[in-house]
Structure formats: C-alpha cells, structure tokens
N, C-alpha and C positions, 0 to 999 in steps of 0.2 A: 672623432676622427676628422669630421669635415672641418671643425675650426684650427685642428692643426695642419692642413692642408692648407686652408685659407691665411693665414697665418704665414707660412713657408713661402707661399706666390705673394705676399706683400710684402715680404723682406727679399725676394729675388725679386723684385721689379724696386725697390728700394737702389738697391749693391746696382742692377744695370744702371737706374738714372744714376747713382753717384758716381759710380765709372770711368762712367761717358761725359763726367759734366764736363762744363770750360774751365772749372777750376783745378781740377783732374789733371786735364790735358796740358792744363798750363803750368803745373806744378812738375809733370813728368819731362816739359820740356825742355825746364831746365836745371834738371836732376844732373846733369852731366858739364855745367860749368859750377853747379852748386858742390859737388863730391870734389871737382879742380881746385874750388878758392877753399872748401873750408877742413879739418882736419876729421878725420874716420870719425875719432870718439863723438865730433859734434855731431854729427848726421844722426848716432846712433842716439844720441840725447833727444833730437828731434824724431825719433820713430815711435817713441814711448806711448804717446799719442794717440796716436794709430792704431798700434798693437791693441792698447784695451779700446780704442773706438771698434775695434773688430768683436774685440771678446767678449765686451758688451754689447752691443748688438745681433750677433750672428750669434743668436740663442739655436739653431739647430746644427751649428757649424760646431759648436761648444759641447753640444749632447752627442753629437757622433766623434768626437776627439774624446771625449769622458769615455763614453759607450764602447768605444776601439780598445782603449786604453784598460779597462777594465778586462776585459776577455782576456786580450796580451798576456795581463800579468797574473792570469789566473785566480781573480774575483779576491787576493788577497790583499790588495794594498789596501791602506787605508783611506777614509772617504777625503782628510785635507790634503793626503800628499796625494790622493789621482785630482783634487779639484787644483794643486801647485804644477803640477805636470801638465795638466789641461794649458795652463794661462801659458806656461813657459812654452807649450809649441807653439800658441801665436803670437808671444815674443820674441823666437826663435826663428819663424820662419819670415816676419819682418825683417827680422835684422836678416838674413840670408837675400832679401831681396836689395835692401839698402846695398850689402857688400857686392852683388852681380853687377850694380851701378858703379858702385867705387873701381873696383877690378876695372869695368869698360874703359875707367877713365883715364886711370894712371899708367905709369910710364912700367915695364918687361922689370924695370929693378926695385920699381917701389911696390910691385905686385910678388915680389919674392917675401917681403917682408909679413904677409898675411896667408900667405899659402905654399906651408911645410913641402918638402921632398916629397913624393909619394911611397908609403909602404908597398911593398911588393912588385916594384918595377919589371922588375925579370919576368914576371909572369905575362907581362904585354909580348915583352919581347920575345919569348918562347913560344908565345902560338902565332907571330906572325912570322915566325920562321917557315913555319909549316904551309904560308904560301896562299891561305885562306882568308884572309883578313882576321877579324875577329870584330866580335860583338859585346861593347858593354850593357850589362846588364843592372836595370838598380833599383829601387823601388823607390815608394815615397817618406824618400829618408835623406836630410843631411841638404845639401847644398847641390842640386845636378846642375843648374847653370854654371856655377862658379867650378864645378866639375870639368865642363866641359872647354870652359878658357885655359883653366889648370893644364890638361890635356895639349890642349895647341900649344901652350908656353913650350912643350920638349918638341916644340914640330912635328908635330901628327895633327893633320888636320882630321878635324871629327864631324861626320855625319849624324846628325844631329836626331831623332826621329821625334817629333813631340804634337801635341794638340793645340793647336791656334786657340787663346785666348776668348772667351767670347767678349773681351772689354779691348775694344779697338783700340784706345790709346795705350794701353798695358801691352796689346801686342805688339804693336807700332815699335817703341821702344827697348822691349826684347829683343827682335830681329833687329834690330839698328847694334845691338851690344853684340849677336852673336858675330853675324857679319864684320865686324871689326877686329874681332879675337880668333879669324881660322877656322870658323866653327857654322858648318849650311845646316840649316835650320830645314828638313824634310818634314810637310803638315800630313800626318795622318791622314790616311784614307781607309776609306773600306773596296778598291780597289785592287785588282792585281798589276795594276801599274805602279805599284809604290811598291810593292813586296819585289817585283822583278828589277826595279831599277837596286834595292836592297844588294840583293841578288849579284848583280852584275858589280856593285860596288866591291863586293865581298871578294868576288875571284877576283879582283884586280888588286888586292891586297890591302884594303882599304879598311875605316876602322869606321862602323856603325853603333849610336847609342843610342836604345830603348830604357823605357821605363818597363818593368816586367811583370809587376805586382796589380792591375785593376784592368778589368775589360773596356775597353773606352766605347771600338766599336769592334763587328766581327764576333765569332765566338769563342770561347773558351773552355778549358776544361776545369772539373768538379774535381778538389782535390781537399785534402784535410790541412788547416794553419792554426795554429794553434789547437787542434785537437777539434777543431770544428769544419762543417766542410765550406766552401766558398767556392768562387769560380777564378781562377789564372786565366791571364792569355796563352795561349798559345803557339802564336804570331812569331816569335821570337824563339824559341826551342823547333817551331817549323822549320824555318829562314836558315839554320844554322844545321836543321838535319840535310835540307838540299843543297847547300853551298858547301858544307863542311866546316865553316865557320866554327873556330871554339866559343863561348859563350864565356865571358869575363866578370862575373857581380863585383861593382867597382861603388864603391860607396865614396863619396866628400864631409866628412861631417866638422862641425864645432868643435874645438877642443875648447879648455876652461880659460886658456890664455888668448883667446879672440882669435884662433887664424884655425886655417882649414888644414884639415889632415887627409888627403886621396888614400884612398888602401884598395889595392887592386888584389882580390882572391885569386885564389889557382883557378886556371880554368877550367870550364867542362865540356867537354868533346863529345860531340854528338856519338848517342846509342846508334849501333849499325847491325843490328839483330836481325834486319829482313822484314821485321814486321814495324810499319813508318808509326801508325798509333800507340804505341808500346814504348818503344822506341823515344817517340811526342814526350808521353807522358810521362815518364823517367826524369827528361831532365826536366820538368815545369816541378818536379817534387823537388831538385835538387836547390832548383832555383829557388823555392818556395821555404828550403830549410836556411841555407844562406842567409834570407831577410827577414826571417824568425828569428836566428842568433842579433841581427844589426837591431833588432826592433826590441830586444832587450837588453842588448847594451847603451841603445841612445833611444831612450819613450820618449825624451822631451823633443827630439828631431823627427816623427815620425808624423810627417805632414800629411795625414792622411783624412779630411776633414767629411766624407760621406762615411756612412754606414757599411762597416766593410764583409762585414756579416747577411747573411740570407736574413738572420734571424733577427737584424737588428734594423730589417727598414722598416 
C-alpha cells in the first residue's frame, strides 16, 4: 500500500513539473495561431502523441478509467474491449481539448461546420419561460467546454461554474477561450458567496452550468449509480430547489463524423413537498439516472479519470 501511494505522489509531482514547465506554457501559447494557420485534421494528427504520452504514463489515471469502466458495464465486457475503451477516452478527451482550442479560434461560420444543431432546443426555451433561469446540468461526459461556446453561438450567455485548474498555464488559457466565446467562467468555492451570486443569476433569468456527477468540495449526498452506492453533489438540486430553477442535463458529445452533438433533456423541476431534504434528494437521483443512461451510451467519452466508487479508492 505505501509503494503505491509513493508511486502516485511521484507521478503527481511528475504531471505538476510537466505542466508548469516553459515548454508547456509555450506550446499553449501558441495553440491559438497554431489552430488559425493549420487545418482541424492536422492538430488532431499532432495529439496522437500526447494521448498515449498520457496513457502511458498516468498508470493510476488508466486503472481508475479501467476500474470506472468496468462497474458501468456491469463486470461483463470483455478484458480487450474495456482495455480499447480505456485508451479511446484518453484519446477522446484529447481530441476534445484540441477542438475547445480550435472552436476559440475560428470565425461564428466555420464553427457551425463542427458543431451540429442541438437536439432538444425547446426544452431550454420552455423552462426559461418560466422566468427562473435554468440550470445546466452534466456530468463527466462529452465535450462541456466546447458545450458551453455551442451555447453562446444562439446568444445565451452562459455562467460557467467550474474548478480552477491546478496547472496555471492550462488554466490561463481556458479562461482566455471562455471569455472570448460569451461564456464567465465562475471558480468554485466552498462559500455561500458563489451559491448566492448563483442564486441571484437564476432569478434574473439567467442560465447557469454545473457539472453534477463528483463532489469537488462541500458535501454531498449517498445515493446508488450503477447499483452501487457513491456520494452526488448536492449543490446543484439545492440551488435549483431555492431559486426554482429547472435543472437541464445537457450533454456535447463526439459523434463518429468528427463534430459535436448538444442534446438538451427535458427538464426537471424542482420537488416542492415541504420537506427541502427529500425533496434535495429526489432530483440528485434523477440527475444521477440521466448520466447512467449517457455513460452507457458514450463509455468511451466518460472522462471521468479518479476512482468513482467508495469501493474503488
């Protein structure tokens, strides 16, 4: 146990110096004339790279993506096609990060070419009728950056809610992409200044997007995923029982033709029971069933690289 702990702390101080390094930084900063001068396909030719430089070395990033992967599909796939699945989400979520760059770069009509209509549009516009904003909800599945540009392209700007990078220059130039595309980047806190500013966005009709599916900070509630139990936030089925916010599970993911699909589900409207824990925990199950169905329609998009199981740390 102590040498894979030891082990773990020298491949995470590994990943921070590589990071952080100048070649890093230098590379990131000019990802955004590099995506201008040269054509999609080439970028993704040059991530190849990368992808297995990841998969190859992030040996615990690789057993918790296996380890995830496995529960998921209910311990019956086979051991080549979960070890083909494994590689393909950290190919997949490369290439997702290449296109959040390409996206930032290009012009409102060459970004129409890589990312489809969204399925279910109505369903946005149906609960912001209602005068409460609404809240996307999504898990660790698909594309949320390139989501969230998707989103601004129809003129809604989007409240962004996400967790600050701990690799300064990867954060650095995330917010430089949100910022350009419509899109405020709000950092997590464990405060109730972020929940109220939330809050306040919501009644004014405004559209707020969470990630739903992993406790970052704060607590959460103990519910069954896959038939086993784990902990949800809560955060987000709160937010939406006190503002009245519908709650929107809005996925981006890969199709097999290279461009992104948005599918916006029906909403869910907060329980109004009288009893607010009850009530909480109703929709974190709804939430939780929603990205049960995405997480076996798209395993190889389900970026979800810790241990997502009690049982699997």
């Amino acid at each position: 146990m102590e040498n894979t702990i030891e082990k773990s702390s020298e491949q995470s101080r590994f990943f921070r110096w590589y990071h952080n390094s100048p070649i890093v930084t230098f590379l990131l900063s000019i990802t955004p004339w590099f995506m201008r001068t040269f054509p999609r396909w080439f970028s993704h030719l040059v991530r190849y790279p990368f992808a297995f430089f990841y998969y190859l070395i992030g040996r615990r990033f690789r057993r918790a993506v296996g380890g995830n992967l496995k529960v998921a599909l209910n311990d019956s796939i086979p051991w080549w096609k979960l070890k083909w699945l494994t590689w393909s989400v950290f190919s997949n979520v490369t290439k997702s990060f290449v296109d959040l760059f390409y996206v930032a770069s290009i012009t409102d009509e060459k970004r129409i070419e890589i990312i489809e209509e969204p399925i279910g549009w109505e369903n946005i516009e149906n609960a912001i009728k209602a005068g409460n904003g609404a809240i996307f909800i999504t898990g660790h599945i698909g594309s949320w950056e390139v989501g969230g540009v998707a989103l601004a392209r129809y003129g809604k700007k989007v409240h962004m809610v996400y967790l600050p990078d701990r690799f300064e220059a990867f954060e650095k130039t995330r917010e430089k992409t949100r910022m350009r595309k419509n899109v405020e980047g709000i950092p997590m806190g464990e405060n109730f200044e972020t929940s109220l500013k939330l809050i306040r966005l919501l009644r004014a009709g405004e559209i707020v997007a969470m990630k739903g599916d992993r406790v970052i900070v704060g607590d959460g509630i103990t519910i069954k995923f896959f038939g086993r139990d784990t902990v949800f936030p809560h955060g987000p089925s709160l937010i939406s029982y006190i503002s009245g916010a519908p709650i929107i599970p809005t996925f981006v993911v890969l199709k097999k033709n290279g461009k992104y699909q948005p599918i916006v589900c029906e909403p869910i409207f907060p329980e109004k029971s009288g009893n607010r824990k009850i009530d909480v925990e109703k929709n974190v199950n709804k939430i939780a069933k929603v990205i049960e169905e995405f997480v076996l329609k798209y395993p190889d998009q389900w970026y979800m690289f810790y241990p997502f199981w009690k049982e699997e740390d």
